[in-house]
C-alpha distance (Angstrom), angle and dihedral (degrees) to the residues before:
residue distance angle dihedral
X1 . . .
X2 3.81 . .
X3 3.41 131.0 .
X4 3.67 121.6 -95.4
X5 3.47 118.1 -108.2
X6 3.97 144.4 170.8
X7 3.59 118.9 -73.6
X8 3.91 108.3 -123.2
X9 3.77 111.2 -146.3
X10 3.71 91.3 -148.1
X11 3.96 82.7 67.3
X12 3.74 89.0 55.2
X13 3.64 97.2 63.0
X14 3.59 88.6 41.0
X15 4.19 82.3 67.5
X16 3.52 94.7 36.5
X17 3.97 86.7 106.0
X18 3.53 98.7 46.4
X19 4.11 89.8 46.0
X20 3.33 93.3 44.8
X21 4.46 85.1 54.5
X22 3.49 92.6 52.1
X23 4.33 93.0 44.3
X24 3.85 83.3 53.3
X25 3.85 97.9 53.4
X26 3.53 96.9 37.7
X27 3.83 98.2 50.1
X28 3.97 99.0 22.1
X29 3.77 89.9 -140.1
X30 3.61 131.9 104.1
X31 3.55 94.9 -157.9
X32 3.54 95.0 45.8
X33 4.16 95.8 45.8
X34 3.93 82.2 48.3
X35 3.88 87.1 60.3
X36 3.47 95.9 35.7
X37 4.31 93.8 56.0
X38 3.60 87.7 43.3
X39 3.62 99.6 52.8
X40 3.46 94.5 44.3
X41 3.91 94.8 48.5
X42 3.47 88.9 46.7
X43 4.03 93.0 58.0
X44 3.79 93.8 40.5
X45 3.69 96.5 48.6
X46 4.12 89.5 42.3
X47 3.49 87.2 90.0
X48 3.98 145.4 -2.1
X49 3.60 112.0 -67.5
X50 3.55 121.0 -160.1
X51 4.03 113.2 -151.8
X52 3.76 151.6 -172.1
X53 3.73 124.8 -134.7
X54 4.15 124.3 -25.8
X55 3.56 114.1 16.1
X56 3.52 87.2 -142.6
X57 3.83 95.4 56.4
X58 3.64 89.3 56.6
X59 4.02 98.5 46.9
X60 3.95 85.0 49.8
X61 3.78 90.2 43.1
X62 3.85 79.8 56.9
X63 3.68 113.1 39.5
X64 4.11 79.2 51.8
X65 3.54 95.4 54.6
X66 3.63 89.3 51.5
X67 3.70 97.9 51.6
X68 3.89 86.2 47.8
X69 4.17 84.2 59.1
X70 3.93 87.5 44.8
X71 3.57 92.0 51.4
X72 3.42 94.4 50.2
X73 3.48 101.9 45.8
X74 3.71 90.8 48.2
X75 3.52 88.0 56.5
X76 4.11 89.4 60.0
X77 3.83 88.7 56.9
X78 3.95 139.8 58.3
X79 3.37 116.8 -79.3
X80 3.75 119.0 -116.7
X81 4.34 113.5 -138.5
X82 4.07 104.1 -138.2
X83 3.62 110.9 -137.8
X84 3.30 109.5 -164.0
X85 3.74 105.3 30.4
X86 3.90 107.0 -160.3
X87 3.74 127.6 -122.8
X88 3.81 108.2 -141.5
X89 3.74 114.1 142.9
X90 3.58 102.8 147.2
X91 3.68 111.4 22.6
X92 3.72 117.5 -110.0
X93 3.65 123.6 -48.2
X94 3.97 96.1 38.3
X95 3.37 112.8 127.4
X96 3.82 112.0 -103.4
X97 3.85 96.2 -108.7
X98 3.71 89.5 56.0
X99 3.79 97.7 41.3
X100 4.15 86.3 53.8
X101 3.76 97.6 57.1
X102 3.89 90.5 43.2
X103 3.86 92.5 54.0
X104 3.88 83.1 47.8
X105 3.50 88.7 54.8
X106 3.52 103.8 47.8
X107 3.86 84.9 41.6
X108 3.49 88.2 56.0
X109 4.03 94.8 46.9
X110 3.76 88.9 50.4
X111 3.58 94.5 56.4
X112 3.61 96.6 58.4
X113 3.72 119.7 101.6
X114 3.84 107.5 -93.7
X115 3.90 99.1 -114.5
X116 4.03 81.9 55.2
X117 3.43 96.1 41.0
X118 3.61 93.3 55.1
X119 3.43 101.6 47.2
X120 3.53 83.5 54.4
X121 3.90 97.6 48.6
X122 3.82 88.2 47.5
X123 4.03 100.1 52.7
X124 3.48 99.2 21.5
X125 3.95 113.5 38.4
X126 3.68 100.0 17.5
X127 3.59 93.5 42.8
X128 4.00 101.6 -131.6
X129 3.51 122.9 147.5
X130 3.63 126.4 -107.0
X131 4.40 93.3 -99.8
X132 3.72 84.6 49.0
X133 3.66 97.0 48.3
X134 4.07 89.3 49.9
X135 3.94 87.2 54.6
X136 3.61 93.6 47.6
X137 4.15 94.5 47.8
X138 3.76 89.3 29.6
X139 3.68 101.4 -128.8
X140 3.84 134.2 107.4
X141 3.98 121.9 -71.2
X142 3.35 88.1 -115.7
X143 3.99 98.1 60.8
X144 4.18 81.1 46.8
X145 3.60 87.0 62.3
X146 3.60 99.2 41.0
X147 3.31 88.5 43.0
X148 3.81 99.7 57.2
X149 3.80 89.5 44.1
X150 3.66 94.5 65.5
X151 3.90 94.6 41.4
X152 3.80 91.9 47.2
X153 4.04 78.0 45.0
X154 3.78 91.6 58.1
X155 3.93 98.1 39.6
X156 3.81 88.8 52.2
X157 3.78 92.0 53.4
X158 3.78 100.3 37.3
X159 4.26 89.4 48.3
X160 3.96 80.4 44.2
X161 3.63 93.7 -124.7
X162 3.67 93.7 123.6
């Protein structure tokens, strides 16, 4: 195990991309993984932070422990119906062709059931490896891996690659 040390807030915006990958599969919003990043930068760089092992790890480790509290919280209230669910799978400037499979993608990613989804997010987006992943989801490597088969499973067959 490594010793703990202070997190550097120029290594947090070296993430940023990477955290903002994983906000955008797990929540399958821009607007709401925009939110999400920001919040959680903004309570991780509120004060000195003393951690253990990748400073990645640990910003995923947070950002997912605040979507957990979202998720729950927005299970105690009324659910709001979107109306006019936006298409944004590239970002702006993609070509069209590009920005379609993307939004498939992340449409795809979104309708995965969550323990798949984040085992997913956390191997595959955010780049963690598979011990990682089972400390951030708290469950053995081997459910990771399992885990990430079947949701790699489902993606395959739902983009019809498999």
């Amino acid at each position: 195990m490594s010793t703990p040390h202070r997190l550097d807030p120029s290594s947090v915006v070296e993430h940023l991309p990477a955290l903002y990958r994983a906000a955008r599969a797990w929540t399958g919003s821009r607007d709401e993984a925009e939110d999400l990043v920001q919040d959680v930068c903004a309570h991780v760089l509120a004060k000195p932070r003393r951690v253990t092992g990748d400073d990645l790890h640990y910003l995923v480790r947070a950002m997912h422990n605040e979507l957990t509290s979202r998720r729950r919280t927005a299970g105690r209230r009324p659910q709001l119906v979107e109306l006019d669910e936006e298409l944004d799978g590239a970002g702006r400037g993609s070509d069209p062709e590009t920005a379609a499979e993307n939004a498939e993608l992340v449409a795809a990613i979104a309708a995965l059931p969550d323990e798949f989804r984040d085992a997913l997010v956390a191997v595959d987006v955010a780049g963690l490896s598979y011990q990682e992943a089972a400390e951030l989801l708290d469950v053995p490597e081997g459910t990771v891996t399992s885990r990430l088969y079947r949701a790699r499973d489902r993606l395959a067959r739902r983009l019809g690659d498999g």
